[in-house]
N, C-alpha and C positions, 0 to 999 in steps of 0.2 A: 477437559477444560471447557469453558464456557465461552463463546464469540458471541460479544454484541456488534452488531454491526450498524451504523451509521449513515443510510442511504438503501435504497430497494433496486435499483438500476443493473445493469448487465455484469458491471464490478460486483457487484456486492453480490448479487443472485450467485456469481463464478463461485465466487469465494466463501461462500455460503453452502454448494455444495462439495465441493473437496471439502470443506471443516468437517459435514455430516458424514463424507465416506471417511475422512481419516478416525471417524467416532469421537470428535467433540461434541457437543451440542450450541446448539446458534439462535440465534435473535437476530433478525433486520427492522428495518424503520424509517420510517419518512415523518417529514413535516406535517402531513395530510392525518395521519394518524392509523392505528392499526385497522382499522373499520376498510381502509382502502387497503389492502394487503393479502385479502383473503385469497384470492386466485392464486399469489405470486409465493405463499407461504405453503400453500398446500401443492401446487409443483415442485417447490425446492422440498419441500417435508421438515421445515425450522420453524422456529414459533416467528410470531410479531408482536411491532410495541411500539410503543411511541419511543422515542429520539433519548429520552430520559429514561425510560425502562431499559432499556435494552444497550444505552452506556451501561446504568448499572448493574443489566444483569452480567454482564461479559467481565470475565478475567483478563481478559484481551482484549481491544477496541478498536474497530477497524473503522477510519474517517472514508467511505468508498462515496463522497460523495465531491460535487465540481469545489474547487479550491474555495473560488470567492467565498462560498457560502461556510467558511471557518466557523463562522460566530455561531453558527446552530450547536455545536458541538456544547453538551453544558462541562464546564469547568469544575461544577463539585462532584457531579457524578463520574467522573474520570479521575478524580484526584487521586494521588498514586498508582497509577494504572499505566500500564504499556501502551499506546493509542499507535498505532501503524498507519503512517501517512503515505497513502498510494497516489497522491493526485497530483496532476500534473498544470502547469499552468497552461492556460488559451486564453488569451485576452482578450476574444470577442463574447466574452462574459462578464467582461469585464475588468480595464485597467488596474496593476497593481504597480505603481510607483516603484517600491520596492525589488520588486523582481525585474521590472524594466531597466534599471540601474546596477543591478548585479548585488545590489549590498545586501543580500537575505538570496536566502533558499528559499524553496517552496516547504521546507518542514517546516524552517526556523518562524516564518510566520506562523503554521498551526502551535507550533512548539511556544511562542511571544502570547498568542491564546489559551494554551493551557499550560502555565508557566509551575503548577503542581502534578501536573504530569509524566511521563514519559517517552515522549517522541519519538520513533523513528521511521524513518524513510525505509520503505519497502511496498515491493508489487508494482512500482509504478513504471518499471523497464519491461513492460511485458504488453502486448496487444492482449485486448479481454479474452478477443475469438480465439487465442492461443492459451491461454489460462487453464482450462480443463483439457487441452487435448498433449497438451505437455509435459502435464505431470507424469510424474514416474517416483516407480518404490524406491531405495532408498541401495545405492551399491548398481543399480543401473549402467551400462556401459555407456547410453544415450540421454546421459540425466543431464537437464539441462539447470545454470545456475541463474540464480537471483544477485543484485545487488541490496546492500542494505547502508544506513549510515545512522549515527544517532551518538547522543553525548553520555549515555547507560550501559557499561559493558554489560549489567546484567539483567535490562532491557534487551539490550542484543542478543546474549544468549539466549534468552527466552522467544527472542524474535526467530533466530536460528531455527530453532527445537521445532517451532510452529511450521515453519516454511517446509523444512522438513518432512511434517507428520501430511502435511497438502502433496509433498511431491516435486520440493523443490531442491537443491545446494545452494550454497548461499555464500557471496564473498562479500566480508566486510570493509567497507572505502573508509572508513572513518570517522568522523563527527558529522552534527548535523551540518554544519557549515561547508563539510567535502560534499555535500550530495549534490552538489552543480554537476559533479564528474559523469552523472546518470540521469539527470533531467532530460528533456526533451530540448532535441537539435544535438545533443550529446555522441559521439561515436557510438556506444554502448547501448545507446537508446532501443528500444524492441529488439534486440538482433539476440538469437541462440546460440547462447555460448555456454560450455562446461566451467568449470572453474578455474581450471587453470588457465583458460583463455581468457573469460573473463577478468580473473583478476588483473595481468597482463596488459589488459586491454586498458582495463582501469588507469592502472599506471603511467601507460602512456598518453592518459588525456590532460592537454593543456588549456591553461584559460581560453587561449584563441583556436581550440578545437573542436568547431564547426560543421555539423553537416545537414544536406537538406533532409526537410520535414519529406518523413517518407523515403527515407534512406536506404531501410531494412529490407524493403525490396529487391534491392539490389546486390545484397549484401549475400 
């Protein structure tokens, strides 16, 4: 399968090389264009492209870049397409009304952006620095799970299938609209859990379930 990937940064680099050990092939990209990329393409060993290339060339679309910056994502070059939204919100990037108020997720805005799309929530419960040293084959006694959410059962399968071939389990919360349950401040938030804890875990999270930034430490 082919991964374009959406951002050049520490996410995307992660995720860029688990796709080439599990033997997909990958595309990264920045705004700046592939010309800046050279160093950072030939360490990870994935091609580069501009932002437009490397939506279209991916089977898969990873947005690995800060929320605010939604609107770079192009809309026709994703259309029909699975887009995996890993990001989380900070608002000293900049305020979003919407998520301050609780009426939206943090998909549902990229998902309100590419409304021919695919969307779902995934990768975003994980610290980056943990992202590669995590992974594990698949039947693992120590494998640890991912959360996911999205309104496509057969985007989620597909989503599933990927997480998988990276090194991950994977439990489904539900629509894009349930993915508050695993944002950030969320119980669930970075912490290592298998699946069935996770899921568990999942369940037990209520609107007013609250924890501090930086929880996972302690956890």
């Amino acid at each position: 399968m082919k991964i374009g990937i959406i951002g050049a940064g520490r996410m995307a680099q992660a995720i860029a090389q688990l796709s080439l050990r599990a033997g997909h092939e990958c595309m990264i990209s920045n705004s700046r264009g592939p010309q800046t990329l050279k160093a950072i393409a030939e360490a990870v060993g994935c091609e580069k492209g501009t932002v437009e290339t490397a939506a279209d060339f991916g089977d898969l679309v990873v947005a690995a870049l800060h929320l605010q910056q939604f609107r770079a994502i192009p809309p026709e070059q994703t259309k029909g397409k699975v887009v995996l939204n890993p990001q989380n919100y900070f608002p000293q990037f900049g305020a979003m009304s919407e998520l301050d108020s609780g009426a939206w997720t943090t998909a549902e805005i990229l998902a309100n952006h590419l409304s021919q799309s695919n969307v779902v929530k995934a990768v975003n419960s994980i610290l980056v620095e943990d992202l590669i040293p995590d992974a594990r084959p698949q039947g693992s006694p120590d494998r640890r799970a991912l959360p996911i959410a999205g309104d496509c059962d057969l985007s989620k399968k597909e989503t599933k299938r990927f997480l998988s071939d990276i090194g991950y389990d994977c439990v489904d919360a539900g629509k894009l609209s349930d993915g508050w349950r695993f944002e950030r401040y969320r119980p669930v938030y970075c912490v290592s859990l298998n699946a069935a804890e996770l899921n568990a875990a999942l369940q037990e999270t209520k609107r007013n379930s609250f924890v501090p930034d930086g929880h996972w430490r302690s956890v």
